[in-house]
C-alpha positions in Angstrom: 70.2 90.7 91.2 70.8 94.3 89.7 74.5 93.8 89.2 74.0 90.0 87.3 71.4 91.9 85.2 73.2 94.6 83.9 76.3 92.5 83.1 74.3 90.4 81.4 73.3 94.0 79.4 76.5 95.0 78.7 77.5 91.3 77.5 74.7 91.0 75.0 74.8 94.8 74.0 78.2 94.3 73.2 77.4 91.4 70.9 74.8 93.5 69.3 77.3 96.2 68.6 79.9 93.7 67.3 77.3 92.2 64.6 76.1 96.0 63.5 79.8 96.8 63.0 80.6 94.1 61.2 77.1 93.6 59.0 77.8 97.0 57.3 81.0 95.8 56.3 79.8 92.6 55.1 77.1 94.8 52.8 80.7 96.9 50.9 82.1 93.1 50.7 79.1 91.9 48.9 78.7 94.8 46.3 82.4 94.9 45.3 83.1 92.0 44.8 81.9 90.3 41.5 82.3 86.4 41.9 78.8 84.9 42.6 80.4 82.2 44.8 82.3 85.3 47.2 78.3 86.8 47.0 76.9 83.4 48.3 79.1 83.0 50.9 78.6 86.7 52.3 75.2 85.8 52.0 75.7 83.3 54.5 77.4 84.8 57.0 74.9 88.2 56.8 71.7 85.8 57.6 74.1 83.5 60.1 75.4 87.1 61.3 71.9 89.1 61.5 69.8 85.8 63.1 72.3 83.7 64.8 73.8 86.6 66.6 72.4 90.1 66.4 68.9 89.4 66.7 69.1 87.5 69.5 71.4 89.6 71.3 69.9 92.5 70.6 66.7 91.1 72.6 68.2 89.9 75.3 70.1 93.9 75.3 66.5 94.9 75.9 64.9 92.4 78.5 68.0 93.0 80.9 68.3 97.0 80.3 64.0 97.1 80.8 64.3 94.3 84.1 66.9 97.0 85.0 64.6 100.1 84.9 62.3 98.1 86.4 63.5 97.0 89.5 64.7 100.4 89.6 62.1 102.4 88.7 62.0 105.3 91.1 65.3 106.4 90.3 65.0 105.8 86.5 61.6 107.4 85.7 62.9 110.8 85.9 66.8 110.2 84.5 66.3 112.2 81.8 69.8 110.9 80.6 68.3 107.6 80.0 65.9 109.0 77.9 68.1 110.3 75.8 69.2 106.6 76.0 66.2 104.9 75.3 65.6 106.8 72.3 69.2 106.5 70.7 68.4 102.5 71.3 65.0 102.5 69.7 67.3 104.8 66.7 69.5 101.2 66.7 66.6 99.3 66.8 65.6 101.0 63.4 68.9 100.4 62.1 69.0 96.6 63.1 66.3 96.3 61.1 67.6 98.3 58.0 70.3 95.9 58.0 67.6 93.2 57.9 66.2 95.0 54.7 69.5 95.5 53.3 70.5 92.2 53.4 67.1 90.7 51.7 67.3 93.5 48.6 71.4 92.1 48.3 70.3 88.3 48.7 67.6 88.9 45.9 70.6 90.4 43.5 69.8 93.9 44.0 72.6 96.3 43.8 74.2 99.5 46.2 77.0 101.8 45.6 79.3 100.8 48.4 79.8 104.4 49.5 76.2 103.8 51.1 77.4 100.9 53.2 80.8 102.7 54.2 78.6 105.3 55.3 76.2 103.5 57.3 79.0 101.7 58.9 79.6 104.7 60.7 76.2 105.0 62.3 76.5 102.4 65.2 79.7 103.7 66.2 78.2 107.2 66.8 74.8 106.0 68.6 78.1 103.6 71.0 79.9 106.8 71.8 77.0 108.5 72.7 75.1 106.0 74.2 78.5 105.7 76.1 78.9 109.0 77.6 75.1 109.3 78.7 75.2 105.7 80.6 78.6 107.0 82.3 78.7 110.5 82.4 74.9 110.9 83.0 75.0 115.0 82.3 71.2 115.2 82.6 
């Protein structure tokens, strides 16, 4: 049962990571560009994006990765590696939701440099590599 959960984990966090690389992107898209019907239709695919795909996938991320340290508690409650984890995912977490925020100030016309969104981008992709390295490498 361990093995079919954390598959399921790994399908569903790579989802999650997919729609947080790509939301960023959809935010710089949206601010360059000044045709209303190209802003409409970004709109569209950041709320189909953000609730169709990453919200959802980011939950079922976390019910499978907790049913994990669950059924293996005794060996998890003192990884201090997936503490480190944990807390780079709650760090996500936060940013899911900034992309939430972000994308009801762009849907009610307010406006970003997209330097901020290039930057953000980023973000995901660091929290990945680490997240990464302590799942594999587990140095602590």
């Amino acid at each position: 049962m361990y093995m079919w959960f954390k598959a399921i984990h790994l399908i569903f966090m790579v989802a999650w990571f997919a729609g947080m690389f790509y939301i960023w992107r959809l935010f710089v898209y949206h601010v360059e560009t000044e045709h209303q019907p190209v802003r409409d239709q970004l709109a569209i695919m950041e709320r189909k994006l953000y609730q169709i795909i990453m919200t959802p996938a980011m939950i079922i991320t976390w019910v499978f990765g907790l049913a994990m340290v669950i059924l293996q508690w005794k060996a998890f409650s003192t990884a201090g590696w997936l503490h480190a984890k944990i807390t780079l995912v709650l760090f996500l977490v936060f940013w899911h939701f900034l992309a939430g925020y972000y994308r009801k100030q762009l849907l009610a016309g307010r406006s970003y440099p997209s330097k901020r969104f290039r930057l953000m981008n980023e973000v995901p992709t660091v929290v990945l590599i680490l997240v990464i390295i302590l799942a594999v490498i587990r140095p602590f």
